[in-house]
C-alpha positions as CSV (number, residue, x, y, z in Angstrom):
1,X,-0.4,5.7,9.7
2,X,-2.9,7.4,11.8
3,X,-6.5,5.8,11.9
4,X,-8.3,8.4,8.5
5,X,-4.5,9.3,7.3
6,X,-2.9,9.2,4.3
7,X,0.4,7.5,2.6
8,X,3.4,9.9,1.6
9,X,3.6,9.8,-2.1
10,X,6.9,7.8,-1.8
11,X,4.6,4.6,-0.4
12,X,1.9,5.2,-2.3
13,X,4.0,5.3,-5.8
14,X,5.9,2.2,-4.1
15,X,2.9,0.3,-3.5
16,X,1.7,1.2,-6.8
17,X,4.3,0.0,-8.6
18,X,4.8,-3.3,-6.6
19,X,1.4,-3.9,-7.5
20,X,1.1,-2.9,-11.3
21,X,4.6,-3.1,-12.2
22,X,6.3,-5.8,-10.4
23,X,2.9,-7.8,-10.1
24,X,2.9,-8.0,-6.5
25,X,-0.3,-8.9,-4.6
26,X,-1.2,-6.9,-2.2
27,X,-1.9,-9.7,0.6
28,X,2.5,-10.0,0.2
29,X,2.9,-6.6,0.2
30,X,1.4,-6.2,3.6
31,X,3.0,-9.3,5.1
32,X,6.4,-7.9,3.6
33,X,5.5,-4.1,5.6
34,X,4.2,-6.3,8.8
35,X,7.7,-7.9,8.7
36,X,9.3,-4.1,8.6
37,X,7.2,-2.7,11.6
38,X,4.5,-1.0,9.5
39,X,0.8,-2.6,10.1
40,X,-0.7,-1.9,6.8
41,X,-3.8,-4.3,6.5
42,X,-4.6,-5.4,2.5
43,X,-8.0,-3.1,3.0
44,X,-5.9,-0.4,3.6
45,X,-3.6,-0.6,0.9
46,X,-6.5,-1.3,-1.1
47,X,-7.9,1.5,-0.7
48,X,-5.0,3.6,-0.7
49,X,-4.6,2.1,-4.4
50,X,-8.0,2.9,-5.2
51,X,-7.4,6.2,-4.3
52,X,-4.0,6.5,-6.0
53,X,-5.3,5.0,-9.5
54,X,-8.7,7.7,-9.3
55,X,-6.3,10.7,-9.4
């Protein structure tokens, strides 16, 4: 993700539902992502979630 960009609505609604449905914290879900390649930091996916919720 570029430094201000956005998450696809495929992440997003995974991240989402990791978090809400599956109960997945978001300090894992950013370890698991690390693990895959993909730095996403927990403030990032926190805010991305923020975001997602608000609209």
């Amino acid at each position: 993700m570029a430094p201000g960009g956005y998450l696809g609505p495929k992440l997003l609604a995974t991240i989402l539902f990791d978090k809400f449905g599956q109960h997945l914290p978001l300090n894992r879900q950013s370890q698991r992502f690390k693990a895959k390649g993909s730095d996403l930091s927990v403030s990032t996916l926190a805010d991305q979630v923020g975001a997602g919720v608000l609209h």
